[in-house]
Residue, then its C-alpha position, 0 to 999 in steps of 0.5 A: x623944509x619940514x612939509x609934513x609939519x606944515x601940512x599937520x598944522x593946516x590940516x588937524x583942526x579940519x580932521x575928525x581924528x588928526x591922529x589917524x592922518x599918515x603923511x608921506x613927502x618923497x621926491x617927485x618926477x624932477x628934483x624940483x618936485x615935492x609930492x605929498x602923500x595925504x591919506x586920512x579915513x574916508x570922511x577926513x578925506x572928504x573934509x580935506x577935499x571940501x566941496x568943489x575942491x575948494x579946501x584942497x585948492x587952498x592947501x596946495x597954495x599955502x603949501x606952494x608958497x612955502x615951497x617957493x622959498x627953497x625953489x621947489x613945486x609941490x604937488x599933494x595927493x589926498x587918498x582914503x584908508x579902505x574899509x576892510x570887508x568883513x565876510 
């Protein structure tokens, strides 16, 4: 199943910039596992989160249900781009 289709899909009308979204699927701890790797800008990130994780929460449901049609669990992670310190 194409996992970061599916997340592309749900998630770039949430972003600021979709183009600057990196997605990353790998195989998790058991080959039942999928994780996905969500990195964004700092601020997409927090719109992905959403207040009390409420966005997030709903993301792994959608994506899970999808999931379950190929017998696999799937776990999402969501982390920022740094801003680079300029001295």
């Amino acid at each position: 199943m194409d996992y970061e289709n599916i997340v592309h899909t749900l998630i770039d009308d949430i972003v600021e910039d979709p183009k600057s979204i990196l997605i990353r699927v790998s195989e998790g701890t058991t080959p039942k596992d999928v994780l996905i790797i969500i990195a964004a800008e700092k601020e997409d990130t927090a719109r992905l989160i959403g207040h009390k994780g409420i966005i997030a929460n709903a993301l792994r449901e959608v994506v899970g249900i999808a999931g379950k049609s190929e017998n696999k669990r799937i776990h999402i992670k969501f982390e920022s781009f740094e801003d680079e310190k300029v001295d």
